[in-house]
N, C-alpha and C positions, 0 to 999 in steps of 0.2 A: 249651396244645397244643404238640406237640412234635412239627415238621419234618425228615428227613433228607433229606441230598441226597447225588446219590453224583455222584463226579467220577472219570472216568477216563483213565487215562495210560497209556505204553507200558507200563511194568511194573508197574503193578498201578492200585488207586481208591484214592478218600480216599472216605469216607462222617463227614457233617458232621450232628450232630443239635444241631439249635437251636428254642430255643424261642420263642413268635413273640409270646411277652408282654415279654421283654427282650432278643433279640439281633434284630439287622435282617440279612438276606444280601446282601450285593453283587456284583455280578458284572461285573468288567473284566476285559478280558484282560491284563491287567499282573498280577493277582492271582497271590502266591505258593501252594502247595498251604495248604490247611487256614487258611488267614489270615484266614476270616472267622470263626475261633473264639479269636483273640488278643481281649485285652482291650479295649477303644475304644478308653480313654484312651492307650490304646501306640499304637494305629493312628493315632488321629489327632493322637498329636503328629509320630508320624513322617510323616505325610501333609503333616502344615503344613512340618515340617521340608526334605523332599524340593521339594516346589511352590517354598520361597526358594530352595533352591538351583539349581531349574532356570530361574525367574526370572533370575538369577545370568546365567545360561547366554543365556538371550533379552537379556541387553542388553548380552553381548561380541557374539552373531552379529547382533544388528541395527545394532551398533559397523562390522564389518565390512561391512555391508549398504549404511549408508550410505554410507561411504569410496568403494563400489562406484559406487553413483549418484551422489555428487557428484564424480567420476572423470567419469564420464560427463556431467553436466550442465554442466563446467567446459571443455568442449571449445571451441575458436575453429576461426573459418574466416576467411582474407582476402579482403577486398573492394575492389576499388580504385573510385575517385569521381575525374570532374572537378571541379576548381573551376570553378562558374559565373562567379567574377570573372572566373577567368583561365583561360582555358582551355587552355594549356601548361602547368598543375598540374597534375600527377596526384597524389591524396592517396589512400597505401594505409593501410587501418587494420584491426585485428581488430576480430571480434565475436562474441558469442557466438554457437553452433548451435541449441542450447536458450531459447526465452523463458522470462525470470526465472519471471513467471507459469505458466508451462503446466507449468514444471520444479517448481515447490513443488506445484501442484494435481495432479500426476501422479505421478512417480519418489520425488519428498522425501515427499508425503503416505501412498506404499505402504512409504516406509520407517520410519517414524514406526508408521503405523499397520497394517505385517505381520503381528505376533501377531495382533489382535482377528480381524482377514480370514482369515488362514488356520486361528485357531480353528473360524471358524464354518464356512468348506469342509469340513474335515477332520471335525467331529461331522457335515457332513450327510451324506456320504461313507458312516461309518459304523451310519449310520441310514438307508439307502437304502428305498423301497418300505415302509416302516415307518411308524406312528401316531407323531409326536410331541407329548412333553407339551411344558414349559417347554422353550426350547433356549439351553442355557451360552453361546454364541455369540454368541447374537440380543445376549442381556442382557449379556453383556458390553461388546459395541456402545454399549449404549445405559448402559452404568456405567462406560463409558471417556469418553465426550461430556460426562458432568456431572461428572467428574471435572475431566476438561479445561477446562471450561469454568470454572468454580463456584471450586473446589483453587487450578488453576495460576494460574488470574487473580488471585484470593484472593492467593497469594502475590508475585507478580509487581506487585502494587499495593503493599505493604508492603516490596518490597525495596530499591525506587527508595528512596535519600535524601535527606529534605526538606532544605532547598526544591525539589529539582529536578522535573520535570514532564516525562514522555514522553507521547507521542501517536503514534499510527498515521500514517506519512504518505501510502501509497495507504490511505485512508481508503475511498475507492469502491467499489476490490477488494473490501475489506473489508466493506462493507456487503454488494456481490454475492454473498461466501460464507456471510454472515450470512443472507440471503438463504435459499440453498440448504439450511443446515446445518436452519433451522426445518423447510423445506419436505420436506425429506427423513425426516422422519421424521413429519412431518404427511400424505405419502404412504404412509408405512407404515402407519399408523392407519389409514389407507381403503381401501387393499388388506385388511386381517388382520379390519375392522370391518364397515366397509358398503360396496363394492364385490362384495365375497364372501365372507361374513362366514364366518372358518374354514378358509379353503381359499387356495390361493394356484395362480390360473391360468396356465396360458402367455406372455398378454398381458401380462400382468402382471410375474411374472419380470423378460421382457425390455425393456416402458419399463422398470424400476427400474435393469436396467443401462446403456440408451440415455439418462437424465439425466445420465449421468457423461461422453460427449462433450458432451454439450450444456449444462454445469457448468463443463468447462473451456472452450470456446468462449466462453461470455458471458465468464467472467473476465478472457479473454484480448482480447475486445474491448474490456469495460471500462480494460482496462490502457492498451489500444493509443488510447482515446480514439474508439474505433467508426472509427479511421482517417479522420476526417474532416480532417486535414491532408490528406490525398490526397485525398479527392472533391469538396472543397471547391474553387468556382473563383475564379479570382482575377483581377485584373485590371490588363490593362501600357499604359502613357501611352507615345505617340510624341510628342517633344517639340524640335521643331528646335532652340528656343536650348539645349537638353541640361539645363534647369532640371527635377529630378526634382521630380513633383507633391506635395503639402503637404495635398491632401485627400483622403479615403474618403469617400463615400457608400454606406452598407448598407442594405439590406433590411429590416422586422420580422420577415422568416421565417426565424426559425432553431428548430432542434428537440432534443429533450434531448438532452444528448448523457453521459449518465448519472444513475442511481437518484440519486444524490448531488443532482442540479435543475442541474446545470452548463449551461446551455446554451451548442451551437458553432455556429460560424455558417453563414447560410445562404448563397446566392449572393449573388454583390456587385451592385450594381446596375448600377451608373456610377460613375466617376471622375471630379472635375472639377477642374481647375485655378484659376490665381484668377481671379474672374469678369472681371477688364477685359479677360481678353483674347479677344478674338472668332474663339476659336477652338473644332472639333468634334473629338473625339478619339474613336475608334473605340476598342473591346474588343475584346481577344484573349483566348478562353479558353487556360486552362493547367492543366496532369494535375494540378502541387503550385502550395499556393496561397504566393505571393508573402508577403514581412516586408518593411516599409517598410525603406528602405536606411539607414542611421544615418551620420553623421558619420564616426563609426569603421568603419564597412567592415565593418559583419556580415553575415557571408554570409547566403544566400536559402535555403538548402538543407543536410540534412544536419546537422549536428553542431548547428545553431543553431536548428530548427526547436521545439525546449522553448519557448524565448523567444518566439519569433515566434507559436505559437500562442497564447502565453497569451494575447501584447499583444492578437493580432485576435481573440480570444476577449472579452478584457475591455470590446471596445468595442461589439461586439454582446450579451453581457450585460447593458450598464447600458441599451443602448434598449431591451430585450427587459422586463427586470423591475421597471421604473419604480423608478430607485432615488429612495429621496423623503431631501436636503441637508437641513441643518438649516435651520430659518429662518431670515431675515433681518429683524429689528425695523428698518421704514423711518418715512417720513414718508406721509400719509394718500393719497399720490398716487401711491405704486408699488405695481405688482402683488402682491401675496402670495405666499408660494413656495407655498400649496396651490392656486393656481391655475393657476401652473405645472402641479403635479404633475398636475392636474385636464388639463389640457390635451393634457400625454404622453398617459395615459391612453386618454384620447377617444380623438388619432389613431390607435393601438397598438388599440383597440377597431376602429375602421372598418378597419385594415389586416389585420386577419384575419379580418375578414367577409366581405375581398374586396367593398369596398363603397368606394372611394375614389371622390373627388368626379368630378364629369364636367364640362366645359369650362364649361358652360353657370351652373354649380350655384359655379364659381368667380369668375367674373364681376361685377368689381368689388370685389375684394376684395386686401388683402394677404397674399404667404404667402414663406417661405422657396422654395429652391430644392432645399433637403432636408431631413429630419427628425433627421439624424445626420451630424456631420462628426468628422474626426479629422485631426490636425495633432502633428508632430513641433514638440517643446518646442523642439527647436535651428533653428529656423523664423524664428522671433521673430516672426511676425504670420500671421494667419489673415485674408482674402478671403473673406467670405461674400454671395452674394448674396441682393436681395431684391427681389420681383417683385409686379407689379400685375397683375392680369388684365383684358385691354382687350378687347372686340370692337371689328373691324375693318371696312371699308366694304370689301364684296366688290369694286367697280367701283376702290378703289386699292390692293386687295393686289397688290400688289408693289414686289420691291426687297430689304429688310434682313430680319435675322431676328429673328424673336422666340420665346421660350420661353414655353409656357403651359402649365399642370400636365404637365409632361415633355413636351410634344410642340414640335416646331420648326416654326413659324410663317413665311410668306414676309408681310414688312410694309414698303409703302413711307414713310419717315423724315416725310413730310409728312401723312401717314395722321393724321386726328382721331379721336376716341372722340369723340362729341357728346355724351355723357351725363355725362361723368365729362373734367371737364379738369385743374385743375391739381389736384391733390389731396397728402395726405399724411399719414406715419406715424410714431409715435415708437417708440426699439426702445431695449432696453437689457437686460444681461449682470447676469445672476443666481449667485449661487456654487451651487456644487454638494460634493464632494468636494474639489474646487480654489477655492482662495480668491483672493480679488481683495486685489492687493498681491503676493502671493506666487508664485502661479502666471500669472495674467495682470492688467493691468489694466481696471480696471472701464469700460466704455464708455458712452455712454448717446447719443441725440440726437435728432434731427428732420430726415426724408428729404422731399423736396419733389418732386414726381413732374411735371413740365411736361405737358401734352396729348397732347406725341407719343411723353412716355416711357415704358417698363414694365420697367426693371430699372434698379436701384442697388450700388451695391457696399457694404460695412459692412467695417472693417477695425479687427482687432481684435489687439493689442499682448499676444505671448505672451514671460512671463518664462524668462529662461534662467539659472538659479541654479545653473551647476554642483556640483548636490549631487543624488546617485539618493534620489529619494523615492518612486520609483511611479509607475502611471499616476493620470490624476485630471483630473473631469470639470464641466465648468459648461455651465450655459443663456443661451441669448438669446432675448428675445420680443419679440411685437411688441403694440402697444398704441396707441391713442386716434386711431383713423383719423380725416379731415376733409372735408368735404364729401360725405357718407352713404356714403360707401366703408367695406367692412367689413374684416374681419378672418378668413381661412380657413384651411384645414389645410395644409400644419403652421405652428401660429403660433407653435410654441417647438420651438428648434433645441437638439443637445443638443451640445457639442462635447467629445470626451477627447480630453488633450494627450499624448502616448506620451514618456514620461521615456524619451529617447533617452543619458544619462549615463552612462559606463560607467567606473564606481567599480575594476573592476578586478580581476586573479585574483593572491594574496598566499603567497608562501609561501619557505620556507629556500631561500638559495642553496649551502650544501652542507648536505649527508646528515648527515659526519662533521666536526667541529671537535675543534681541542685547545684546554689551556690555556696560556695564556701571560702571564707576569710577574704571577699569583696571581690572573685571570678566565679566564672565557672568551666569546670575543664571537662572538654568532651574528647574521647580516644575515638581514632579511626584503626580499626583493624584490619589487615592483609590475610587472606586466605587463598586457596588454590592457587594458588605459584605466587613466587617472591623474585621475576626475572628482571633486571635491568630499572631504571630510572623511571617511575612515573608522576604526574602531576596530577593532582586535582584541585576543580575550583569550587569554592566555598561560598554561603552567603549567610547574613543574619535576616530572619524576617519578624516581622512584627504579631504578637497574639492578643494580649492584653498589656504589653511592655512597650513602652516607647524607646526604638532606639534612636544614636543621635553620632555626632562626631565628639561629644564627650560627657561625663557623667554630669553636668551641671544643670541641665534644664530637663535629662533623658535617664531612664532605668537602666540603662546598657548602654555601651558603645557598641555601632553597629556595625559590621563588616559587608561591603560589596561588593563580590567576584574577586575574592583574594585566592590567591594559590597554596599548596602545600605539596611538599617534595616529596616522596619517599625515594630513598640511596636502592641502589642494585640489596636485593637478599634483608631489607629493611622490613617488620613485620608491622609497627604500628607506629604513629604518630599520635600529640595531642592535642587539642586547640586551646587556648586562654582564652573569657571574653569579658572583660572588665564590668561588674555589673552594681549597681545602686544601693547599698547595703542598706539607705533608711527607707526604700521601697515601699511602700504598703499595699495595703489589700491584695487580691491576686494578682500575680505581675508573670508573665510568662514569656517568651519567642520561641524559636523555630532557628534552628541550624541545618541547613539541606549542605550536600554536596551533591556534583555532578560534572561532567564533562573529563573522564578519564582522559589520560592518552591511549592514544593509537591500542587496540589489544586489549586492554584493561578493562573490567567492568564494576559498574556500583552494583552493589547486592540488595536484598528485600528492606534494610533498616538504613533509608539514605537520609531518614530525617529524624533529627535526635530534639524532643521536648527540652528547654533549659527551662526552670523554674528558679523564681529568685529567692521564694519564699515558699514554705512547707503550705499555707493554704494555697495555693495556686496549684500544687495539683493534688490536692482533695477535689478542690472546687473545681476543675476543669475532670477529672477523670468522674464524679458523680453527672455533671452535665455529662460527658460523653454516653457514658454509662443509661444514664436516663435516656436521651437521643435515642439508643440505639432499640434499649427494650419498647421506647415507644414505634417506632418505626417495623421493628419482627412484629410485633402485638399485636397492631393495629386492629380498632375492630370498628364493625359500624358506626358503636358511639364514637368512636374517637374522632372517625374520618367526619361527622355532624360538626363534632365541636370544633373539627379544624376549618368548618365552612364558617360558620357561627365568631370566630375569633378572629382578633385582628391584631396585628405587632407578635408579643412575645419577644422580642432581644432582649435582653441585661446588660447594662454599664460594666463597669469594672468593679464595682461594689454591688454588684449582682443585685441593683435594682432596676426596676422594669423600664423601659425606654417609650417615651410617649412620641404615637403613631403622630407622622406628618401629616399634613393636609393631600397631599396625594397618593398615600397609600391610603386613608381615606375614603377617596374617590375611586380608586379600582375596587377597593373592597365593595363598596356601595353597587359599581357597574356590575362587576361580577359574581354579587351574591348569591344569586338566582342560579347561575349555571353552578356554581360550587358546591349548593345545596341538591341540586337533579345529580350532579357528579358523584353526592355522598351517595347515594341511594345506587350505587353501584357494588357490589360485591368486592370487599377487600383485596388485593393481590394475593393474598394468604390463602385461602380458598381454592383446593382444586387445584392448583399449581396455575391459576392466575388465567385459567383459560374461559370459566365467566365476567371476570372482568374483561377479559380482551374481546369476548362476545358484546358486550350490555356498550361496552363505549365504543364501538361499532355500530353497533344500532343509534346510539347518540348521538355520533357522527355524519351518521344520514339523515336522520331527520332534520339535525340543522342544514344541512345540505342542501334536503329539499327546500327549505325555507330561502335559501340564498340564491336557490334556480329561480324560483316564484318574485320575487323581490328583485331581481339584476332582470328579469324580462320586464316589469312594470315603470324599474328606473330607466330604461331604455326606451321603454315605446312613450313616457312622458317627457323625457328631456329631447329625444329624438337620435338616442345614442345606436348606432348598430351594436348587434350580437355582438360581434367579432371584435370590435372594439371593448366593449363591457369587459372581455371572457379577458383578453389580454392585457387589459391595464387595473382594472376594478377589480375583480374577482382574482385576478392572479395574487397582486400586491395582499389581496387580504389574507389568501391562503399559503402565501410564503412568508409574510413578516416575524413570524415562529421560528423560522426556521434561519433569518436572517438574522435573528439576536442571540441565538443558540452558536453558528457557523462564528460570529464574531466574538463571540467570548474563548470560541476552542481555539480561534488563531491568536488572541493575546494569551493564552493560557498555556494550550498545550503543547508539547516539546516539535512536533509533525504536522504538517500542514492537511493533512490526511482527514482528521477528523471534521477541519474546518470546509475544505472545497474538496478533496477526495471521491467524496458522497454523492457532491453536485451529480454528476454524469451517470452513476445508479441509480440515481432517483427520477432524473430524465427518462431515463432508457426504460423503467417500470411502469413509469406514467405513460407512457405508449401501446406499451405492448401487452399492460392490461388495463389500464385505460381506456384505450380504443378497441382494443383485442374484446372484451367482454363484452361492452355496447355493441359491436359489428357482429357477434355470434348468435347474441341476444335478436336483432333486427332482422338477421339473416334467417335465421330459423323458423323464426313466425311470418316472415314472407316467404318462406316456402309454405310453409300451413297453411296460408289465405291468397297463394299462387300469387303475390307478388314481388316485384324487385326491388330491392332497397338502395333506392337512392338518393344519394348527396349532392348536395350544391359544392361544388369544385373552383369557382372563382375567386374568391379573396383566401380561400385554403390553398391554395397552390400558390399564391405567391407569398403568402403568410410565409408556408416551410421555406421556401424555395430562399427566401432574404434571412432565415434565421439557419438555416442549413450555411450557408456564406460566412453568415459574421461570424458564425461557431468556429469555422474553421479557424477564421482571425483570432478568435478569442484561446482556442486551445494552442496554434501558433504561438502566440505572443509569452503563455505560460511555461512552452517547451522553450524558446528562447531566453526568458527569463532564468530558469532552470537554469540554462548552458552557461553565461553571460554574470549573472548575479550570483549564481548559487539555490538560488529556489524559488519557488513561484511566491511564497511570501515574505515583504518586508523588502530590505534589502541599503547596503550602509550607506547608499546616497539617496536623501530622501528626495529628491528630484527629481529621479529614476521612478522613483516608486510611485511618488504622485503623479506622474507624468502615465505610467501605465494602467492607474487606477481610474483616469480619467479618461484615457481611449478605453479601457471598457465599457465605462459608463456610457461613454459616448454613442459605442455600440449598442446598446439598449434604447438610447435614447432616438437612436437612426432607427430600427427594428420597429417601432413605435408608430415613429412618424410615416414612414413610407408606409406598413399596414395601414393604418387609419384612413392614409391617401386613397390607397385602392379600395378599400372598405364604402368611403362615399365617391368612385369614381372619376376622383380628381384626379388620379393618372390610371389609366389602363393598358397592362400588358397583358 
């Protein structure tokens, strides 16, 4: 059967007769006249042709787009702060305006992921009050997710190399987006399935847009740690001899303070000194919560507040989650450490029952004075008390005081207990995390309680090894009462000693060094503490210097991953590095350090310039110099010229380096977009917020072009939507971002930058991706009384198989994690390609099985 269509224009028609057994007609408005009567195979290579180039095109303006935002997300504000030591300090410092978090989950994640979003506005747009079938958009979403996911991790796992091992270090975040990214499209499925199967409502729309405040909120709490440094109270000891207190007593109530099982602590109880002295110390709440004062002078507040939360975190963690030591092989007469743990347990059971004993129910029994203490290592002993519970002859209370399950007792000194006179307990110190010898010495004895007594002191010998090892935590129990006196809650005390040592921040005392008499010697300095033994490791890199394993063919001899010692109270160390003395022209490397031990940190100058030669940093600091004034400056003409030019590198004799054959060719492909790019308002402008408009609108326009052009490639090759959106269209709109994710994991120190993002950028792409278009349709089908409805069949098993493998895929990462050490890299490259290859694999099944259902070769 044979169709004609007639098309009409100002000066005359085209009348098109095609026949409906082997031509298909298309209709875009991009269409040339008569173009649905060229051959296919013309059409759709030019089709495929045109889509790379305008791909081309989407990853200079979204090149621009980002420059625009991280413009913007890079801004500071100053803030000045008292020192609480001192309060004639004023410390001013910058910070960012933008939270790291809220600037990735927001600005970075809409510049990353602009195409797929304004794909899918822009098809709804043009499909307004209209039946749709498959939407190029939706599927692209969701073929840019398993891309992302499945692809770039796939690759990012294999690029790291062995032995080395990268890991996410906000891990939490990361869970939280992992979180979202499932959830987000596990909501899609219930809106498009069984909410309202087919149609997509008002309500609906609008939650799917109102998850994305409430996406970056959680993250941002998570990040911020739910701000429990601030609502947490704390508590301050008045101390007349001016002796700062040595002990913490906490609560069991603390509550998660992240998906991660972190828990932060809850209020503090009481404080108490060491027990001989017969004194009551009153609590003062406080907004921020107090860090034990260290030897060294760490402040309370502000810049040191990392530290101080972990320490007071760490110590209510290990009451909270019974951490169970290893055992202890004794003699047949000492407690067991499962009885120990047995006995945490218990209390940590009655204390969230809200079921602690009552005065009556303690009577005649022995018991600590708390369940948890904590004591600074630079202490060197711990004061614990231990108490008996006596009842008292009403007719001679009065006089002295006594403590009985917390409450303060009036007792006079000659007061008998008739039931219970002289009695006694043995007590003694269990290791934990902290071992005995090392952290403290082992204690052990027999407390003898006289008639009118009911508290003893126990004092316990804490080691000060100045060497930073962490905190780390042992028990003491009590054991073998005498004369039917028992044993009550808490019978086992848990005590963490706070590794108060402070190893110190390490780094170059200059930037730039020369060489002199055929080295060059770089100093490493020590600053804020000189405790104990630390290491660092070193390396030579390469700038304009060749290094080598000796001066004979090389400018330098080079160093890779060497170490240096610093001795306990050691200030600074210096390097030699043998260098080239007949060198010429400008010859330069790079000296980093990094990887302190345990406690130690490298400071702001971890990379020290060696120069061999006095031109070499003339010549490199005028380029820098130059760089940099070009880069602030920039102006229209410049951004023209930088469309307009091609190369720019310099040799080592700072002549010009001639462009390859394929830079070339990119120059040539993407001239065009780089000259419409110029024509965008510099970053410098306005604080960067015209630029981030104009390459937005750039953005879309090619966008539209790539909706118009993947419909045409499709209805001439015979492609479904849904397959186009998730293979064609995705691949073009994430290959940006797959060469960007692969450089951060061979580059940067965290895995974070590299796949981190992946699942933010998911989780945006949905929920205003979809969120926007479904608001958009919804509201103007309520305008012209209609419902807006969606084709639900190859979208529902679409999510449904990449909701599955996701889980495989984030699985296999958290095992990685556990197993390896990090989700990237990892020291047997076996392992690594072995996992880089089931993801792919997962992408590659995600694929196939859509495209199945897509042309109804299987249907579920």
């Amino acid at each position: 059967m044979v169709f004609n269509y007639q098309t009409n224009y100002d000066r005359g028609y085209v009348v098109e007769y095609l026949d409906s057994n082997t031509s298909k007609r298309c209709e875009e408005f991009i269409l040339l006249p008569a173009e649905n009567l060229w051959h296919e195979g013309v059409r759709g290579f030019l089709y495929l042709l045109a889509l790379l180039y305008l791909f081309l095109g989407v990853a200079v303006a979204s090149d621009i787009f980002m420059n625009s935002i991280e413009v913007m997300t890079s801004k500071k504000r100053t803030i000045t702060r008292v020192d609480p030591e001192n309060p004639d300090h004023v410390v001013t410092i910058e910070v960012l305006v933008w939270n790291e978090t809220v600037a990735n989950l927001t600005l970075m994640a809409l510049g990353s992921s602009a195409p797929e979003i304004l794909l899918a506005v822009i098809e709804q747009v043009l499909v307004l009050g209209e039946d749709q079938g498959d939407s190029l958009g939706t599927f692209t979403i969701i073929g840019s997710a398993a891309f992302n996911l499945f692809v770039i991790t796939s690759i990012c796992i294999v690029s790291v190399p062995s032995p080395d091992v990268k890991s996410i270090k906000e891990f939490g975040v990361f869970l939280t987006t992992t979180f979202y990214s499932i959830f987000a499209y596990v909501w899609m499925l219930l809106v498009v399935q069984v909410i309202s199967p087919g149609e997509i409502e008002l309500w609906e729309a609008w939650v799917t847009i109102a998850f994305m405040p409430l996406f970056v909120l959680h993250s941002y709490a998570q990040d911020s740690g739910w701000w429990c440094h601030k609502c947490c109270k704390g508590a301050s000891v008045s101390d007349e001899a001016g002796d700062k207190p040595a002990i913490r007593v906490f609560t069991h109530h603390a509550r998660k303070g992240s998906i991660t099982g972190h828990a932060v602590p809850g209020q503090e109880l009481h404080m108490l000194e060491a027990a001989h002295r017969n004194k009551t110390h009153q609590l003062s709440d406080q907004t921020d919560t107090e860090s034990i004062d260290s030897k060294h002078g760490v402040s309370k507040h502000g810049d040191t507040k990392v530290f101080a939360r972990a320490r007071f975190r760490h110590a209510v963690v290990s009451a909270m989650t019974g951490h169970k030591p290893a055992k202890r092989h004794g003699s047949a007469g000492k407690t067991r450490m499962s009885d120990i743990v047995s006995a945490v347990q218990g209390i940590q059971d009655v204390s969230k029952k809200g079921l602690m004993p009552s005065y009556d129910q303690l009577y005649g029994k022995f018991t600590f004075s708390s369940q948890v203490y904590e004591v600074l290592e630079s202490k060197g002993q711990l004061e614990i008390d231990i108490l008996f519970h006596r009842k008292i002859p009403q007719s001679k209370s009065s006089g002295g005081l006594q403590i009985m399950n917390g409450q303060t007792v009036m007792m006079n000194e000659t007061a008998v207990d008739q039931k219970f006179k002289d009695v006694s307990v043995e007590y003694e110190t269990r290791e934990g995390s902290a071992k005995a010898g090392s952290k403290f010495k082992y204690t052990s004895g027999t407390l003898k309680f006289a008639e009118n007594e009911y508290k003893k002191t126990v004092t316990i010998p804490i080691i000060q090894d100045n060497q930073y090892t962490g905190n780390a935590d042992f028990f003491i129990l009590l054991k073998n009462p005498s004369s039917g006196a028992g044993i009550g809650d808490p019978s086992v005390g848990r005590v963490n000693i706070v590794d108060d040592d402070a190893p110190g921040e390490f780094q170059f005392q200059d930037s730039h060094v020369f060489a002199k008499d055929g080295k060059i010697t770089v100093k490493i300095i020590r600053e804020k503490g000189y405790d104990g033994k630390v290491t660092l490791e070193y390396s030579t890199h390469d700038v304009t210097a060749v290094g080598g394993e000796s001066l004979k063919e090389n400018d330098y001899v080079a160093v890779d991953h060497s170490h240096i010692e610093f001795k306990h109270q050691e200030k600074f160390k210096t390097i030699d590095v043998k260098v080239n003395k007949e060198a010429k022209g400008s010859k330069s490397f790079i000296v980093t350090i990094k990887n302190p031990s345990v406690g130690a940190k490298v400071g702001k100058t971890a990379t020290c310039v060696c120069h061999i030669n006095k031109e070499s940093l003339d010549d490199r600091i005028a380029d820098v110099v130059a760089d940099m004034e070009e880069e602030e400056d920039i102006t229209w003409g410049a951004q023209f010229y930088n469309a307009f030019s091609i190369g720019g590198e310099k040799d080592e004799e700072g002549n010009n380096i001639t462009p390859k054959w394929h830079e070339f060719l990119l120059h040539f492909l993407t001239f065009f977009w780089k000259v419409v790019g110029a024509c965008i308002p510099p970053t410098k402008y306005m604080g960067a917020w015209p630029a981030f408009v104009l390459s937005l609108l750039y953005i879309g326009v090619l966008t539209l072009f790539i909706q118009q052009l993947a419909g045409l490639l499709g209805c001439v090759i015979g492609l479904e939507t849904s397959v186009t959106g998730i293979t064609l269209i995705a691949l073009g709109t994430s290959l940006p971002d797959t060469f960007a994710s692969r450089t951060a994991a061979k580059q940067d120190e965290h895995a974070d930058a590299a796949i981190g993002n992946i699942t933010g950028s998911n989780s945006v792409n949905v929920f205003l991706g979809l969120g926007l278009p479904w608001v958009l349709a919804t509201m103007y089908g309520i305008a012209i009384d209609k419902p807006y409805k969606v084709k639900t069949g190859n979208l529902t098993v679409s999510v449904i198989i990449f909701c599955v493998l996701a889980v495989i895929c984030i699985a296999t990462l958290i095992l990685r994690r556990k197993l390896v050490g990090g989700e990237l890299g990892g020291k047997n490259a076996t392992v690594k390609w072995i996992t880089s290859f089931l993801l792919f694999t997962l992408w590659i099944t995600y694929i196939v099985l859509s495209s199945l259902r897509a042309y109804d070769i299987i249907t579920w």
